[in-house]
NUVO-821404 format. One record per residue: residue in one letter; x, y, z of N, C-alpha, C, CB in turn. Coordinates in steps of 0.02 Angstrom, whole numbers, plus 50000, padded with zeros to 5 digits. Atoms other than C-alpha are relative to their C-alpha. Glycine has a CB too. Layout:
N
PT,type,nX,nY,nZ,caX,caY,caZ,cX,cY,cZ,cbX,cbY,cbZ
PT,A,X,Y,Z,X,Y,Z,X,Y,Z,X,Y,Z
...
END
This chain:
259
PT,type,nX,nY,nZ,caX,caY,caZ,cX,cY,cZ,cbX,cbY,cbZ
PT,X,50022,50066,49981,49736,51419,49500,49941,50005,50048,50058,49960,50032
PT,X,50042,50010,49966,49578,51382,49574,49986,49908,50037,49952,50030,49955
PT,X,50051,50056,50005,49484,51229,49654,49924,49977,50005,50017,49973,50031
PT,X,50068,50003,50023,49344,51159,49585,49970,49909,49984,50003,50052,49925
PT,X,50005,50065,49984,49267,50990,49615,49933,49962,49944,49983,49999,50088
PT,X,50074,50003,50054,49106,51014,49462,50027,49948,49954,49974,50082,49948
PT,X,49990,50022,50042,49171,50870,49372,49952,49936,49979,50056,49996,50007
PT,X,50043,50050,50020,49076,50733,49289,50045,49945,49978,49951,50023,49946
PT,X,49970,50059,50017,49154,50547,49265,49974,49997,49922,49978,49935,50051
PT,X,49994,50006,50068,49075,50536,49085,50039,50057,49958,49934,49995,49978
PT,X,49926,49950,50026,49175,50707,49044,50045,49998,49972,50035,50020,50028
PT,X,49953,50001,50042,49296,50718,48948,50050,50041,50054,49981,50032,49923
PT,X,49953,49951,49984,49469,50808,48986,49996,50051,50004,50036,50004,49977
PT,X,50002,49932,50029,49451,50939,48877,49920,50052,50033,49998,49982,49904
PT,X,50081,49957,49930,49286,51006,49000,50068,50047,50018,49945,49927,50109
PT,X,49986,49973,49950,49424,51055,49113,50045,50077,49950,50044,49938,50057
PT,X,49979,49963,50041,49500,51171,48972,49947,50074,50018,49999,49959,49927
PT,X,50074,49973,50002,49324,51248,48969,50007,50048,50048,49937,49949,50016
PT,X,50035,49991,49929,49319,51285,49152,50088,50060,50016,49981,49893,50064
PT,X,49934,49963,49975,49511,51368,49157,49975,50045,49987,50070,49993,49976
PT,X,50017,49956,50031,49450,51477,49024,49954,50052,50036,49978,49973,49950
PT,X,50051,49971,49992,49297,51534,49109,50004,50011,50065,49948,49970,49979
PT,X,49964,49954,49926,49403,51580,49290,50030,50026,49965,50045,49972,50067
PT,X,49933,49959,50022,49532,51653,49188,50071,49961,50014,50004,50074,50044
PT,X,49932,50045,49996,49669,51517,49232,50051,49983,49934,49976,49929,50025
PT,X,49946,50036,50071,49815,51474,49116,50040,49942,50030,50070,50063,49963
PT,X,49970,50031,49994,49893,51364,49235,49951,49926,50054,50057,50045,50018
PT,X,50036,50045,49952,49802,51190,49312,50035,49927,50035,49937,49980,49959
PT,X,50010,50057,49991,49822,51034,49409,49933,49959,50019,50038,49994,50035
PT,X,50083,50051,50013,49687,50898,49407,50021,49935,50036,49973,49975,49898
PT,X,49996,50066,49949,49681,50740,49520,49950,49947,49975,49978,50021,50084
PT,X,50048,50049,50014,49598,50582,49433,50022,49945,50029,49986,49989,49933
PT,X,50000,50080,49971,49570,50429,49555,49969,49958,49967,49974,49988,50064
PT,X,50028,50065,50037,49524,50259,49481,50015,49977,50047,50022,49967,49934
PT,X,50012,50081,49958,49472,50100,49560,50018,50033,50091,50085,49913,49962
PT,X,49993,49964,49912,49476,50213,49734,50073,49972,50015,49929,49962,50074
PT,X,49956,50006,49976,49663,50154,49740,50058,50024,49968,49998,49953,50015
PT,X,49920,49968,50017,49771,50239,49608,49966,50063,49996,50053,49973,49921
PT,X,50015,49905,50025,49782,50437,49573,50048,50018,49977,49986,50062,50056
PT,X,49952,49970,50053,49844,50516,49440,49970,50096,50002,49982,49948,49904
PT,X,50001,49886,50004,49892,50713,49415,50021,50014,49938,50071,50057,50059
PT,X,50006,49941,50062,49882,50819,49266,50030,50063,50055,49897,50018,49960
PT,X,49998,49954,50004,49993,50956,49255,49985,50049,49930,50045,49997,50027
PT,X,50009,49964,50077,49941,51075,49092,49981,50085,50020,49919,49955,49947
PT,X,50003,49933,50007,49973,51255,49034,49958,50006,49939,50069,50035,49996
PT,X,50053,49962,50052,49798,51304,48966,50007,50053,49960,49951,50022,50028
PT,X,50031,50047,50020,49738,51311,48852,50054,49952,49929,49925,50037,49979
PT,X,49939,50012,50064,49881,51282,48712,50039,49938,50027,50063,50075,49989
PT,X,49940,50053,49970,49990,51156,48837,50076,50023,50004,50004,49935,49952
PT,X,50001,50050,49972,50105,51074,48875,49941,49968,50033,50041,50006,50031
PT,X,50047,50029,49922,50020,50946,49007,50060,49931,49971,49869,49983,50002
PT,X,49968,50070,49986,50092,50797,49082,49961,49969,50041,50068,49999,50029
PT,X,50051,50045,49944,50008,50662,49177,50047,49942,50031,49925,49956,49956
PT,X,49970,50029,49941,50093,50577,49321,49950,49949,50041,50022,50060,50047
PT,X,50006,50058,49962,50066,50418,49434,50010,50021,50055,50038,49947,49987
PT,X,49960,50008,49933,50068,50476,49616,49997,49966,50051,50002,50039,50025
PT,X,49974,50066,49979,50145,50354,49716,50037,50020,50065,50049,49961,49944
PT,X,50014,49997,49934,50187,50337,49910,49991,50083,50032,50059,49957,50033
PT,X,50012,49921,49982,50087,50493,49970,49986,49993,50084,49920,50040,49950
PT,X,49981,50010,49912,50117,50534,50151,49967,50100,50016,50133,49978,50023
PT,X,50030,49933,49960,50005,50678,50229,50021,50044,50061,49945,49983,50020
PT,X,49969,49981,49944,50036,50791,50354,49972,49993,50071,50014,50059,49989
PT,X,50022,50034,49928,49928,50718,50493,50034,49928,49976,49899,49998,50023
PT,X,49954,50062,49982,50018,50551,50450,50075,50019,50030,50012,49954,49930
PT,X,49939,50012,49970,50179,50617,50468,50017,50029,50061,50045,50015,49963
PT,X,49994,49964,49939,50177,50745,50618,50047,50042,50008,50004,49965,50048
PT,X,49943,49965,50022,50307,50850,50549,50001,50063,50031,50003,50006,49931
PT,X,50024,49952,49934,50361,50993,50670,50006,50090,49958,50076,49985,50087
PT,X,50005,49940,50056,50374,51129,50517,49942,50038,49992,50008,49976,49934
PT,X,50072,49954,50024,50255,51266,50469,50025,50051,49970,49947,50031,50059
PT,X,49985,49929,50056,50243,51402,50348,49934,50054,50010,50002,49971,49899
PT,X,50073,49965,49977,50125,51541,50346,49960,50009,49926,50014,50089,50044
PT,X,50028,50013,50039,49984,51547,50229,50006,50073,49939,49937,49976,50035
PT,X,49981,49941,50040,49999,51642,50063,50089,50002,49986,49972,50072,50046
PT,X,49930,50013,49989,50199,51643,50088,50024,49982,49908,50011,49923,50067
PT,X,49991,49997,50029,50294,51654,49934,50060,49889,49994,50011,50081,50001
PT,X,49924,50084,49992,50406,51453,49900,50061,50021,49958,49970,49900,49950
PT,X,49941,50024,50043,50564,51431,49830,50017,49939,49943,50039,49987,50044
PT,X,50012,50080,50028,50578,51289,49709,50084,49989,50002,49953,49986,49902
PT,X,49928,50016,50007,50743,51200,49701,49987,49927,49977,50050,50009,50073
PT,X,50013,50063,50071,50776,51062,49550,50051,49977,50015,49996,50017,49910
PT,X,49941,50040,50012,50889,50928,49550,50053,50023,49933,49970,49926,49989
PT,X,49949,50005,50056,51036,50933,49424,49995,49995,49953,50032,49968,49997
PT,X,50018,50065,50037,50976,50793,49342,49924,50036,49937,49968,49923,50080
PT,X,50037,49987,50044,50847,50905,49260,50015,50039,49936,49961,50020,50028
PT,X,49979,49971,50062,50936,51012,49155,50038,49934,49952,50054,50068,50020
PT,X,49960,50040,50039,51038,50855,49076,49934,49964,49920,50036,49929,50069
PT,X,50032,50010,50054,50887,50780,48973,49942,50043,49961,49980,49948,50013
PT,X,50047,49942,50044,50756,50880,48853,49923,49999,50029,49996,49979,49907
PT,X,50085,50017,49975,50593,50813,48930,50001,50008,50091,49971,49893,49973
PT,X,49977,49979,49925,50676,50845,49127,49989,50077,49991,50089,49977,50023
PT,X,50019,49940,50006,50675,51030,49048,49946,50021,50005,50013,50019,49962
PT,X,50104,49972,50002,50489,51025,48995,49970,50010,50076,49931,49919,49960
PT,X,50032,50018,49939,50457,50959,49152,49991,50067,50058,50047,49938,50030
PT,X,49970,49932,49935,50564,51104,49251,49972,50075,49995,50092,50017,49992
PT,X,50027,49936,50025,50494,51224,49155,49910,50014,50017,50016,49998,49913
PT,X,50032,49992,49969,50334,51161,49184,49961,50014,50091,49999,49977,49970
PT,X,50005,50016,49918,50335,51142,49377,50025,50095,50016,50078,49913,50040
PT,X,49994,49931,49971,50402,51333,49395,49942,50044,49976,50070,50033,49980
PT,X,50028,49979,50025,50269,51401,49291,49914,49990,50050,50021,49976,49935
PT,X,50060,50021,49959,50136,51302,49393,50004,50008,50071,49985,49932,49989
PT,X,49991,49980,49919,50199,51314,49581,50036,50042,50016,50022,49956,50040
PT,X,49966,49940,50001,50293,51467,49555,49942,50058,50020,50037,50010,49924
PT,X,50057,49934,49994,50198,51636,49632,50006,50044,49960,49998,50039,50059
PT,X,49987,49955,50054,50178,51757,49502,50021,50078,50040,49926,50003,49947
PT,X,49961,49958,49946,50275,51910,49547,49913,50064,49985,50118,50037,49968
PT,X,50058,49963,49947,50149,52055,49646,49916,49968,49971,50004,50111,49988
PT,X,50055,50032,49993,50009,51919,49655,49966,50036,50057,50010,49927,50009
PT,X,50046,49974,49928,49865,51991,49764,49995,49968,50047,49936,50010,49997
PT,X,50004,50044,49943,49843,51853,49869,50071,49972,50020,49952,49942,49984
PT,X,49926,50005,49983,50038,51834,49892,50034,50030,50048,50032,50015,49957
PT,X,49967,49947,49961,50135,51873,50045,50055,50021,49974,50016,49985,50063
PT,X,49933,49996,50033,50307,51985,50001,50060,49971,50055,50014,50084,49977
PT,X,49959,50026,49972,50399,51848,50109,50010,49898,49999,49985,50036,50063
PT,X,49975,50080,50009,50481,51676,50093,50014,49949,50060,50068,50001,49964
PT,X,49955,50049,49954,50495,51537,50221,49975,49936,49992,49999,50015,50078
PT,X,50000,50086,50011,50473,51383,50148,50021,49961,49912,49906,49975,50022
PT,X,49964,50020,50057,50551,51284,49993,49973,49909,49966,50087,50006,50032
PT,X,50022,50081,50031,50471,51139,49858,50052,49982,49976,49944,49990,49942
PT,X,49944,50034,50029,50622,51026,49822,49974,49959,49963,50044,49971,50041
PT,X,50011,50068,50075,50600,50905,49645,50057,49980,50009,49987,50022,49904
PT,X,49929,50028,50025,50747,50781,49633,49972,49950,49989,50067,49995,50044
PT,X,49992,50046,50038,50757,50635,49541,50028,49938,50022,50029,50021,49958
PT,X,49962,50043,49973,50800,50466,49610,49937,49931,49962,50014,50014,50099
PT,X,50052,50049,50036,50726,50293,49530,49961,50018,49945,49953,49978,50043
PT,X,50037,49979,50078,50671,50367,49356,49933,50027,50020,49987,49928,49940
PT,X,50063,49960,49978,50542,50470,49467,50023,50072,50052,49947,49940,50049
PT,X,49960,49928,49963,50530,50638,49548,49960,50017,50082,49983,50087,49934
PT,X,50014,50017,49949,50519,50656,49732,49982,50076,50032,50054,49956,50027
PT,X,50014,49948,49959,50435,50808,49816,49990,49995,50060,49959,50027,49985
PT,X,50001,49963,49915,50463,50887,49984,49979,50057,49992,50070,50011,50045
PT,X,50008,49936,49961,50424,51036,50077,50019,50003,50063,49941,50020,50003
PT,X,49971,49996,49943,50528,51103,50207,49990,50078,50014,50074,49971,49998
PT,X,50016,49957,49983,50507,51260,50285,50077,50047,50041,49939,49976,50036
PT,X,49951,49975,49986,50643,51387,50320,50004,50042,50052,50018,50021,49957
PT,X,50005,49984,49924,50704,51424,50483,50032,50068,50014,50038,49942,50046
PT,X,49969,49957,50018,50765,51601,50502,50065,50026,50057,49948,50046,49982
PT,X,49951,49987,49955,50890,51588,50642,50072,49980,49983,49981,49970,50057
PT,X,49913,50021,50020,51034,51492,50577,49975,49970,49920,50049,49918,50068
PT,X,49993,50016,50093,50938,51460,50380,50012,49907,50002,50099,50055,49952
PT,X,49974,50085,50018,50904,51260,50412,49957,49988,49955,49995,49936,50062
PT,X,50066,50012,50020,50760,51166,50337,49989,49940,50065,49992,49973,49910
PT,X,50016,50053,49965,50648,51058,50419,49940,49992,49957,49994,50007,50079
PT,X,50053,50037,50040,50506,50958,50338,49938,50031,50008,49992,49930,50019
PT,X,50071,50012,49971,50328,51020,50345,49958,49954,49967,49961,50060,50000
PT,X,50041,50042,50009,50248,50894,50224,49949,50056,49935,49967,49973,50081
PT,X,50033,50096,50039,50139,50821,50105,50078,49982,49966,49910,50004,49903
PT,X,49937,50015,50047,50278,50717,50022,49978,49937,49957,50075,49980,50047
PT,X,50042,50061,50037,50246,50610,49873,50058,49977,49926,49903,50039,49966
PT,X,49972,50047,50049,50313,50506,49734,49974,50009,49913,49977,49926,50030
PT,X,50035,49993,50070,50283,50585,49534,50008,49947,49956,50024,50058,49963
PT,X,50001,50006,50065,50293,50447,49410,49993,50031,49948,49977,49977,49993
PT,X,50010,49979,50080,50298,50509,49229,49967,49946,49956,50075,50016,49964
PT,X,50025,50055,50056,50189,50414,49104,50006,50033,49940,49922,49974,50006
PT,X,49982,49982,50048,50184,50544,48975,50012,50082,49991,49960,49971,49963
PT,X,49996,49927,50031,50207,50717,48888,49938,50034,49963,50055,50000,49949
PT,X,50013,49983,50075,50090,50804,48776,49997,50061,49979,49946,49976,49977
PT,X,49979,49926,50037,50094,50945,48653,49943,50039,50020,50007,50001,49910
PT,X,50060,49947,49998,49924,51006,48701,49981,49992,50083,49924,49976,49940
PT,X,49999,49982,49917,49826,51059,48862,49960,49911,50003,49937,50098,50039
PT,X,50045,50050,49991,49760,50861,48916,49988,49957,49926,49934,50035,50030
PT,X,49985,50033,50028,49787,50782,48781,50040,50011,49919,49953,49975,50011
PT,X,49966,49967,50064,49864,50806,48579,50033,49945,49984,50049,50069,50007
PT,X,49946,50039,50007,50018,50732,48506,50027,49975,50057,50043,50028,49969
PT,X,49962,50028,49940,50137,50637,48619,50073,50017,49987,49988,49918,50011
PT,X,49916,49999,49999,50318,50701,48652,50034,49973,50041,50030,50054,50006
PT,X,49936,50046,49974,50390,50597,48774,49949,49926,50023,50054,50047,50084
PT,X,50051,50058,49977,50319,50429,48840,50066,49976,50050,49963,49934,49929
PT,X,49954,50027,49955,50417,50340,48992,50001,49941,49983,49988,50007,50067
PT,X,50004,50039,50058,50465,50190,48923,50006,49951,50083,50066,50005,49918
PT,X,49997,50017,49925,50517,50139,49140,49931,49981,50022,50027,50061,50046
PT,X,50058,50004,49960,50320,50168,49172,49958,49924,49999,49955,50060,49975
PT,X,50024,50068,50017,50231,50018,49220,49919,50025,50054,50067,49916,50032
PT,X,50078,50002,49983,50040,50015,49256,50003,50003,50061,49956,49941,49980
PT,X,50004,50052,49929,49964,49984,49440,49977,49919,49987,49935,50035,50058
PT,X,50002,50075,50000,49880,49851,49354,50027,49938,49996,49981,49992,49978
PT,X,49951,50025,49998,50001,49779,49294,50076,49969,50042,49998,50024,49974
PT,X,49977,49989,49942,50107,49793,49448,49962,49948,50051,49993,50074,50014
PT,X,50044,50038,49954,49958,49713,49557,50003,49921,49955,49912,50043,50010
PT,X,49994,50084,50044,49963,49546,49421,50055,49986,50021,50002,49990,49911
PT,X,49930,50026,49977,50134,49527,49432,50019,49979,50081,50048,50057,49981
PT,X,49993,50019,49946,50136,49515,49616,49941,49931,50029,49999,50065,50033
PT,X,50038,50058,49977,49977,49400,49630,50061,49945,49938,49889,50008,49979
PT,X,49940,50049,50043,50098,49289,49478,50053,49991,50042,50033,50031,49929
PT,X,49910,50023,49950,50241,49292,49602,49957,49958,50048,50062,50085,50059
PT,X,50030,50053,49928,50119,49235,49746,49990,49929,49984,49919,50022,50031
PT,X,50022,50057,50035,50053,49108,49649,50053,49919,49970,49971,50040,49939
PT,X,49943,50046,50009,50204,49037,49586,50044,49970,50045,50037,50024,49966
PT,X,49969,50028,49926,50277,49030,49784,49951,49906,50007,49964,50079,50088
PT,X,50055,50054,49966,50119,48919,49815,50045,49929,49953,49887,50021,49972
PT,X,49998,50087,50031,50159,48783,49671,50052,49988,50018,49995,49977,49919
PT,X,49951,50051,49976,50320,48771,49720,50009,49974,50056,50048,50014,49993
PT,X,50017,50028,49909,50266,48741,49907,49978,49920,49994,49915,50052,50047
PT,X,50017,50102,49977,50175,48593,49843,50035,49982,49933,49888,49956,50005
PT,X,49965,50054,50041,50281,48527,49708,50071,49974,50062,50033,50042,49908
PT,X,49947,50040,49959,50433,48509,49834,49941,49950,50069,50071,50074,50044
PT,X,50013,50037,49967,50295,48427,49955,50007,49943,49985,49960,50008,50015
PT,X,50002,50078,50032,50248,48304,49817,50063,49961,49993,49973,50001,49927
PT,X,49915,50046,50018,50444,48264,49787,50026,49964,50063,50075,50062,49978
PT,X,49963,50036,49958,50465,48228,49951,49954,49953,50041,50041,50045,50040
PT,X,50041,50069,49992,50301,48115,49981,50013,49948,49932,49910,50020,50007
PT,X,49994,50046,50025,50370,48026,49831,50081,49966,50033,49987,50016,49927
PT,X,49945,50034,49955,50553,48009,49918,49988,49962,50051,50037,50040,50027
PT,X,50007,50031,49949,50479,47949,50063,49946,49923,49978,49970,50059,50055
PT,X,50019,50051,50029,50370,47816,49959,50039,49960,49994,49977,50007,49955
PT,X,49952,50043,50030,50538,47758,49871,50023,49969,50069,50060,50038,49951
PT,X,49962,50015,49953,50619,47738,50037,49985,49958,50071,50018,50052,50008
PT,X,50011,50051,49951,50529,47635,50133,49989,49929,49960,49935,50021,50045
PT,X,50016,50063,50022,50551,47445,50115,49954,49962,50000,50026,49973,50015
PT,X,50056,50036,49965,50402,47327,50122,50014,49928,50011,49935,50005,49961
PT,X,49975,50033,49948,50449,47192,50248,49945,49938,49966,49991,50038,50087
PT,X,50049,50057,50011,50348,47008,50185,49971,49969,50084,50049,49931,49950
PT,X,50032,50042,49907,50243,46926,50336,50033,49931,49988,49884,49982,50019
PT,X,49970,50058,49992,50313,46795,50414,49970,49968,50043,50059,50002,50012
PT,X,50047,50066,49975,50233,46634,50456,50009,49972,50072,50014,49936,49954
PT,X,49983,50032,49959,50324,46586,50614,49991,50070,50047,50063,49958,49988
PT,X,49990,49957,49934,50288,46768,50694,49910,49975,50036,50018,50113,49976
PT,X,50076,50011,49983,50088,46682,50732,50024,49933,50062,49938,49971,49915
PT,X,50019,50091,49978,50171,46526,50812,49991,50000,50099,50099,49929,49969
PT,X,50010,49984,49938,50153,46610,51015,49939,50021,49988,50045,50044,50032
PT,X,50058,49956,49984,49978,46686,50970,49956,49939,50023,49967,50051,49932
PT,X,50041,50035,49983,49866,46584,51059,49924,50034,50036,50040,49960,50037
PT,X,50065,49967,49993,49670,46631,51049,49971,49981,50053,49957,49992,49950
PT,X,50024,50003,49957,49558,46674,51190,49974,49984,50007,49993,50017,50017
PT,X,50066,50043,49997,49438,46573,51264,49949,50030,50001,49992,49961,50050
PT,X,50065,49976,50007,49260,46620,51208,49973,50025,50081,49952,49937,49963
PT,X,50063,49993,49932,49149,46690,51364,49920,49985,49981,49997,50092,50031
PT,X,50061,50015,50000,48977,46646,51376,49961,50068,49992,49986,49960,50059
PT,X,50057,49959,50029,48833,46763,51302,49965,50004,50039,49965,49984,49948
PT,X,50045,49988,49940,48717,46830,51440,49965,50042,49985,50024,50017,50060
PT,X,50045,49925,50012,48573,46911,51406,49954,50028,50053,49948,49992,49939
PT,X,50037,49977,49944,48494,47012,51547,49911,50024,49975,50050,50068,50031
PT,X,50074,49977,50023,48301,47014,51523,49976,50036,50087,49938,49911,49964
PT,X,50016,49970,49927,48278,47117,51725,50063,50054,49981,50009,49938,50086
PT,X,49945,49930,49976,48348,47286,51746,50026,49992,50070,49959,50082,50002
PT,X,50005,49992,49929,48470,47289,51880,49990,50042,50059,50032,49986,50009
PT,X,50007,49973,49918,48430,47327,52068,50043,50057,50009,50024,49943,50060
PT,X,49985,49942,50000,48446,47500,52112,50036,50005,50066,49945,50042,49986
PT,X,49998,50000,49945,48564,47511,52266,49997,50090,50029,50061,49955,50014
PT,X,50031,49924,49944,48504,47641,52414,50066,50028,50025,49942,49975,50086
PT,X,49932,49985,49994,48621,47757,52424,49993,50030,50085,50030,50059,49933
PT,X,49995,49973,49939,48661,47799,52615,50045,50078,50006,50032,49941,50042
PT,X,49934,49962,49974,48744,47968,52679,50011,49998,50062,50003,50066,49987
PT,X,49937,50010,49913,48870,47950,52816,49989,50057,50006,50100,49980,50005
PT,X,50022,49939,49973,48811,48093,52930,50091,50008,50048,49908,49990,50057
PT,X,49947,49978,49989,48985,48068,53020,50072,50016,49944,50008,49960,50046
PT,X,49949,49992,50056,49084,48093,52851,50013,50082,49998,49968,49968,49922
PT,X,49969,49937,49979,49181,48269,52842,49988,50036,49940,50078,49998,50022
PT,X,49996,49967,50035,49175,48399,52724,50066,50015,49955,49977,50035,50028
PT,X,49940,49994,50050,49315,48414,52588,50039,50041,50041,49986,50032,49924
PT,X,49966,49941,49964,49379,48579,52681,50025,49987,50073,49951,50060,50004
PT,X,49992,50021,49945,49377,48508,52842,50063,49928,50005,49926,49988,50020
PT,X,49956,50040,50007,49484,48361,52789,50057,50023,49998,49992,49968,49960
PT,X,49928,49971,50008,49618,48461,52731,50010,50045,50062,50010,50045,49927
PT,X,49983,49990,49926,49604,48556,52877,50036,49956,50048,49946,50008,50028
PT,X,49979,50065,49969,49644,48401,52970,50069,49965,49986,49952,49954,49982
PT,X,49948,50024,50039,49774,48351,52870,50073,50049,50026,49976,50008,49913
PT,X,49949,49941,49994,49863,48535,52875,50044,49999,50079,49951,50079,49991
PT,X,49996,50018,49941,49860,48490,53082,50038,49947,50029,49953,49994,50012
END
């Protein structure tokens, strides 16, 4: 496995076939983001296959989480599989693929000959949940070091990145699809915000009576006597304003007062 970032958006898949070939790889993962908010992973055993392509879904880093684990670099993992994978035929592919791909090949050069840390796959919500915990060698606990993330399954196929199709998740549901449905839920809160308004500005229509005027409530009103119209043709007289030299200062009053 290498990484290698030479890819081109008009590209095809089958490039990355190309590119195993020409490190010498048989085994790859591949990371395609769309719309800068989903990312999908390719796993495929070049160039013949399998490959599978996955949805990954709540990914949690290890500067988000602050996890107090560590492993040393190179370090051989452990994998450990849920149950739940040997029971169906496409949980096998899967298991088979995932040891083949994050498995260290035995006397790898760049491999240390020691173990302290372990990738757990289990299965919960028709998806598969990876950890990494790191193994403690005093009493054999785990503790977390991180990344941890969320595999959807969308599909299977017979070849490396694409081919026939052997399994399809029948559970998988789009992001887009996912993001509609939730603006459709929002949307549908709103109308019913204002249809129960309208029901209850028409209750409150029905429910008020309208009272007829009555002729005898005028018989105390008695109108005011006109005033006379004055029109001032002189601006008035400006009076001179005096200051009282014995008048006190605001502060000084209350002073006075406080006394």
């Amino acid at each position: 496995m290498f990484a290698d970032t030479k890819m081109d958006r008009k590209d095809k898949l089958f490039v990355v076939n190309e590119v195993c070939e020409m490190k010498n790889c048989n085994k790859c993962i591949y990371f395609e983001a769309k719309k800068k908010q989903d990312l999908y992973m390719w796993i495929s055993n070049t160039p013949e296959g399998p490959s599978a392509k996955f949805l990954v879904q709540n990914i949690h880093t290890l500067a988000e989480l602050k996890m107090t684990g560590n492993c040393l670099k190179g370090s051989r993992p452990l994998l450990s599989f849920d149950p739940a994978f040997d029971q169906d035929p496409y949980l096998a592919v899967l298991k088979e693929l995932f040891i083949q791909t994050f498995g260290t090949p035995r006397y790898h050069p760049k491999s240390q000959p020691f173990v302290d840390h372990v990738f757990t796959f289990s299965i919960a919500d028709k998806r598969i949940w990876f950890r990494n915990y790191q193994i403690i060698e005093e009493d054999a606990s785990l503790v977390e070091i991180g990344p941890r993330f969320v595999l959807n399954l969308i599909k299977i196929f017979k070849g490396s990145f694409g081919g026939p199709t052997l399994y399809e998740n029948p559970y998988y549901q789009s992001p887009n699809m996912h993001r509609r449905l939730i603006r459709l839920s929002t949307a549908a809160k709103i109308r019913e915000k204002q249809q129960v308004k309208t029901l209850h500005k028409m209750k409150k229509m029905e429910g008020t009576v309208i009272v007829p005027h009555d002729p005898t409530a005028d018989v105390f009103a008695t109108p005011a006597p006109e005033k006379p119209v004055v029109i001032e043709t002189e601006p008035p007289l400006v009076k001179p304003s005096v200051k009282r030299k014995d008048k006190k200062f605001k502060r000084q009053r209350l002073a006075k007062k406080r006394l």
